[in-house]
N, C-alpha and C positions, 0 to 999 in steps of 0.2 A: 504494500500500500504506500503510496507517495507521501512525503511529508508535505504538510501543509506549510506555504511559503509565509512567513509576513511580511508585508513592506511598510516599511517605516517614512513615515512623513523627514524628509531632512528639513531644519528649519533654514528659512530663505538666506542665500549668500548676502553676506553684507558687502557693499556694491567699494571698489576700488578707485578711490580716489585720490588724486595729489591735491593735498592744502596748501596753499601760501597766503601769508601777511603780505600784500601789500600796502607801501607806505609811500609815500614822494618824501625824498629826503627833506629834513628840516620841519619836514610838520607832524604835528601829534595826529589828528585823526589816520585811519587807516579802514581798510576794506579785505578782505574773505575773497580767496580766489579758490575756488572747488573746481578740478577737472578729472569727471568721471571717462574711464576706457568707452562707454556705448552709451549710448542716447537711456537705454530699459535703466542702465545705473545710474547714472545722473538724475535719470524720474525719481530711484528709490530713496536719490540722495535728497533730494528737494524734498520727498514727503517725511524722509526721519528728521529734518530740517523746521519743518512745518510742524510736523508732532509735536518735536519740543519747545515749537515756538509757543502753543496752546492753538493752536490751526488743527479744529476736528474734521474738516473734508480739503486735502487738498487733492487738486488733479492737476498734473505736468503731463499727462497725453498730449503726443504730441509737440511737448515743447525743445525748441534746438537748446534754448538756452534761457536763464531766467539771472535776472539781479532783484535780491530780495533786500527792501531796506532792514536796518536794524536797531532796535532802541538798546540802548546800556545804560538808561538811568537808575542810579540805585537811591533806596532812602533810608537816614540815619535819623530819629527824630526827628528831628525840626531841619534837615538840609537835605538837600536832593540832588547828588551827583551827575552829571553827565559823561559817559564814557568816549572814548576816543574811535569806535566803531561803525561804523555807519550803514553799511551792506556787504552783502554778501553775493559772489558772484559765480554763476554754475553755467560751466562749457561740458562740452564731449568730445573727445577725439574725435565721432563719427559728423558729425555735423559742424566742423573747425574750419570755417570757411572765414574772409575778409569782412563778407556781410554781415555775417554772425555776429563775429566779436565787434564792429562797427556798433551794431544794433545795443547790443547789451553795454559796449561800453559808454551811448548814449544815455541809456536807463541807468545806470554807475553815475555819472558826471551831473542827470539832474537829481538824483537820489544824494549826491553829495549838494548841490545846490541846496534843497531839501535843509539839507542838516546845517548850513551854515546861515541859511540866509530864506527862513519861510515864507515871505513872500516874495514870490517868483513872478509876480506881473509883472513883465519888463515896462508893460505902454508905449508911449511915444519913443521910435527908435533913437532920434537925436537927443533926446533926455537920457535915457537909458542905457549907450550903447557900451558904458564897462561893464556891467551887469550881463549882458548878450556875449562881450567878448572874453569877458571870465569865464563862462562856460565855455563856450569854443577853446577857450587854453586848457580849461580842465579835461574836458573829451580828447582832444590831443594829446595831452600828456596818459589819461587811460589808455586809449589805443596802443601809444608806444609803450608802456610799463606792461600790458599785459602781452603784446607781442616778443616785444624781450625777454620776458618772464618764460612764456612758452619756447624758447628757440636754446635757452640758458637752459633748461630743464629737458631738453630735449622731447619734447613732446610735438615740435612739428619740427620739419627740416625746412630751412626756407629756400632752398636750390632746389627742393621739388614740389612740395606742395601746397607753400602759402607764401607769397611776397606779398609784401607792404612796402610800395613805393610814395 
């Protein structure tokens, strides 16, 4: 008589990814750079992401890439700290394209906007326009901090498959 097989549920792989602090030298705040190996990990990672945020439904189907902002305020009686964190930012190896990280370094640059400076109505452009071009330095400075990041860590080769000119 044959033995009876069992099969054993394994509990889900926890998905691989590289951490990095990124900072711009000289300043305190800083930002979360999460690059999962496939798109399914990076999902897993956003949602244990989100669990621990207090986020009970989150869904990343679908998504190439997400920047999540981030509060670090803490409180001691009567003071309320602010912490030097601001967001958090999730790539994949399989979707590591120029647009990609464009995009999210966008959603990065106004999520730090966010954090230094809440209101964000620029209005009239000639009133306005250091406000307009502090972001535009900010988003350029993301873009090349996390392309660097990625080429330093070898996670893309830029002689084949991603240049940033």
């Amino acid at each position: 008589m044959p033995s009876e097989v069992k099969s054993e549920s394994k509990p889900p792989r926890k998905p691989r990814v590289t951490v990095l602090k990124m900072q711009k030298p000289g300043w305190n705040d800083w930002w979360e750079l999460r690059v999962a190996r496939t798109q399914k990990e990076m999902q897993l990672d956003i949602a244990a992401f989100d669990k621990e945020a207090g986020i009970k439904e989150s869904d990343a189907t679908g998504v190439l890439g997400q920047v999540s902002p981030v509060s670090t305020l803490t409180f001691d009686e009567d003071e309320v700290t602010i912490g030097t964190q601001f967001a958090t930012m999730f790539l994949n190896r399989e979707d590591l394209t120029p647009g990609v990280v464009a995009h999210e370094c966008l959603h990065l640059a106004m999520a730090h906007e966010r954090f230094i400076n809440f209101a964000m109505d620029y209005g009239d452009e000639s009133e306005n326009i250091e406000d307009e071009e502090r972001l535009a330095y900010y988003l350029t400075s993301c873009i090349r901090g996390v392309y660097t990041t990625l080429v330093e860590q070898k996670i893309i080769n830029p002689t084949k498959e991603f240049k940033l000119v």
